[in-house]
C-alpha beads as a LAMMPS data file, in Angstrom:
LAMMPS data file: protein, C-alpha beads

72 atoms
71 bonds

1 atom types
1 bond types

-500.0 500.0 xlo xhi
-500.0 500.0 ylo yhi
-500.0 500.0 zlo zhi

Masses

1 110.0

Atoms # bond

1 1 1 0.000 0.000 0.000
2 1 1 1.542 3.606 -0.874
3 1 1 1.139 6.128 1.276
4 1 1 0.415 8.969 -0.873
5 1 1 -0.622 11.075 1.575
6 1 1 1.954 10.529 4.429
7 1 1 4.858 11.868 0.920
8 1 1 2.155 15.038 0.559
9 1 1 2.196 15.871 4.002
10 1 1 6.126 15.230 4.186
11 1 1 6.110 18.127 1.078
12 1 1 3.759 20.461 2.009
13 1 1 5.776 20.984 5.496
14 1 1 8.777 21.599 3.225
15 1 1 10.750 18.495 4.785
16 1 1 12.794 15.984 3.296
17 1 1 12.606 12.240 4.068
18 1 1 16.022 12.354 5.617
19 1 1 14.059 14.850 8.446
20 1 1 11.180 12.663 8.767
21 1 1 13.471 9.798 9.598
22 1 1 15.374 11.863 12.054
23 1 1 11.922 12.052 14.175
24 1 1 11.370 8.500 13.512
25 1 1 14.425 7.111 14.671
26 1 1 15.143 5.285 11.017
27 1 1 17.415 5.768 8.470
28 1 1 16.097 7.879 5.157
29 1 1 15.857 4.588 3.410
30 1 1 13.484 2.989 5.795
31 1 1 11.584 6.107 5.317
32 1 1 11.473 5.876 2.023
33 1 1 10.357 2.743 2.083
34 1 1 7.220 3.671 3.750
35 1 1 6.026 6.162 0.864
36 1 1 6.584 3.907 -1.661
37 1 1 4.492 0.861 -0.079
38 1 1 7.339 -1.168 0.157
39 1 1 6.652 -1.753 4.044
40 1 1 3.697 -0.797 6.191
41 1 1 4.175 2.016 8.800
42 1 1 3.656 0.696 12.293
43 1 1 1.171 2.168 14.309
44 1 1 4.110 4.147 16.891
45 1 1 5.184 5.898 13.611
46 1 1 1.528 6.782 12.318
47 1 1 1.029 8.410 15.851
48 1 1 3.953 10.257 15.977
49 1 1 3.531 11.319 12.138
50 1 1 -0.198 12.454 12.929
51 1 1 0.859 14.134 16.319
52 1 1 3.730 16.099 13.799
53 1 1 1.588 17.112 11.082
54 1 1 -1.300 17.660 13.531
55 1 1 -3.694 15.313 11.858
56 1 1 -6.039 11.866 12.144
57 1 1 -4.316 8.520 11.509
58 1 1 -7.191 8.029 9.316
59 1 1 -7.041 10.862 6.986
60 1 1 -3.019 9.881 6.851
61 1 1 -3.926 6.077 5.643
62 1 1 -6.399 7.331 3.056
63 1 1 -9.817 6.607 5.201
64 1 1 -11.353 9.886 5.604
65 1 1 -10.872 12.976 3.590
66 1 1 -10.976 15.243 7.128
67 1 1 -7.836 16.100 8.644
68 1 1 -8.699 16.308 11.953
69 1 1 -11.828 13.766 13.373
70 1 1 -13.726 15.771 16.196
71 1 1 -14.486 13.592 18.920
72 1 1 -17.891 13.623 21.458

Bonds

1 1 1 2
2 1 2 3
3 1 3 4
4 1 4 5
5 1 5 6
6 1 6 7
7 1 7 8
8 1 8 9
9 1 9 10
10 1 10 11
11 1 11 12
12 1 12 13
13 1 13 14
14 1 14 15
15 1 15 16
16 1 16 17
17 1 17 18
18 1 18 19
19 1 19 20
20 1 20 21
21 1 21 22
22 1 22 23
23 1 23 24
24 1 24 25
25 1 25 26
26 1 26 27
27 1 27 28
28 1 28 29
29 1 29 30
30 1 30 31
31 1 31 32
32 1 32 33
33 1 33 34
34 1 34 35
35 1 35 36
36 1 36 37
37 1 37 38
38 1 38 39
39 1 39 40
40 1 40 41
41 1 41 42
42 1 42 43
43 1 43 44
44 1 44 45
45 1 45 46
46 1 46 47
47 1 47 48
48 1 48 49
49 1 49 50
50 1 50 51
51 1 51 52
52 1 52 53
53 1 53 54
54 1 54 55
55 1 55 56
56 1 56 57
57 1 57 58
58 1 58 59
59 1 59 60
60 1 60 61
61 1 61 62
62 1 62 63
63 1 63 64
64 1 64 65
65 1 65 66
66 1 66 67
67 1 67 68
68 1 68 69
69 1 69 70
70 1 70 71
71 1 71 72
């Protein structure tokens, strides 16, 4: 599965994947990897990439078309 969204989010904060690694803890490669679809991104790394960008795990993975999910 690509992650199209996690690369436009990546882009429109102006960071590279090198960066985005940095805050992961993984090397660019790994990263890139991610983007691509050539691995899955654990759950740890979707919550820290949705607390970073300050949006929902679900709009990241393509379920939802909201940024940010209100909750009751």
């Amino acid at each position: 599965m690509k992650f199209q969204r996690v690369k436009d989010l990546r882009e429109d904060h102006d960071k590279l994947q090198k960066d985005i690694a940095e805050i992961l803890g993984i090397s660019q490669q790994y990263y890139s990897e991610y983007e691509n679809g050539k691995r899955t991104i654990p759950i740890q790394h979707l919550m820290t990439l949705s607390k970073y960008y300050n949006v929902s795990i679900d709009y990241m993975v393509g379920l939802s078309t909201k940024k940010n999910q209100k909750t009751s």
